[in-house]
N, C-alpha and C positions, 0 to 999 in steps of 0.2 A: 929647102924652106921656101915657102909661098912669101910673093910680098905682104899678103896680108898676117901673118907668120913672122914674118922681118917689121912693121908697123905696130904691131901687136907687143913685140920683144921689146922693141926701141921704146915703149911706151903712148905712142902716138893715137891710137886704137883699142879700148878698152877689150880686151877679150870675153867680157859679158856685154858687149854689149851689136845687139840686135842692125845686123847686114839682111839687104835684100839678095837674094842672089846676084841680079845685074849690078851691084855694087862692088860684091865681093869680086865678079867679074872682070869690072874696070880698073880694078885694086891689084888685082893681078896682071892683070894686063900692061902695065905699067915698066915701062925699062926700069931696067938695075942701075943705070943713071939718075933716073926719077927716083926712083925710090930713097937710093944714096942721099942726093942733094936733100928730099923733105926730112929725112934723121939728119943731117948737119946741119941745116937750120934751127930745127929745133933745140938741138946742141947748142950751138953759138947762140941762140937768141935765150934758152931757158925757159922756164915753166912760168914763171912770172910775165914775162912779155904775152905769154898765149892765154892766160885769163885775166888780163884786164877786160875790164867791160866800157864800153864808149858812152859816154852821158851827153846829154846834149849842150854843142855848142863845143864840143872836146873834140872836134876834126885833128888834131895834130896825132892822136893816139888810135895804133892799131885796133884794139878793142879784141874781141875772144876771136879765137880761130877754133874751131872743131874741126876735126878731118873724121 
């Protein structure tokens, strides 16, 4: 399985949604460490932590993550 394959599973990665190839390339190219650690983040943190959005003046708050 590709990382982007493993990103895609974990949820991280929409599978419709539009990679350039040098993207998908960097995606894979990625240690099996890397890739580990961003699904156990995501895990521990939850879907909530990753779509907040930052407003301003809210410096304390992550705000969205897209990968």
């Amino acid at each position: 399985m590709t990382n982007l394959e493993r990103l895609q599973q974990a949820g991280l990665i929409e599978v419709n949604h539009p990679l350039t190839p040098d993207e998908i390339n960097n995606v894979n190219q990625l240690g099996s460490a890397e890739v580990d650690a961003i699904i156990s983040v995501r895990t521990k943190l939850g879907d909530d932590f990753f779509t907040r959005t930052v407003k301003v003046g809210d410096s304390h708050r992550m705000g969205t993550m897209i990968f």
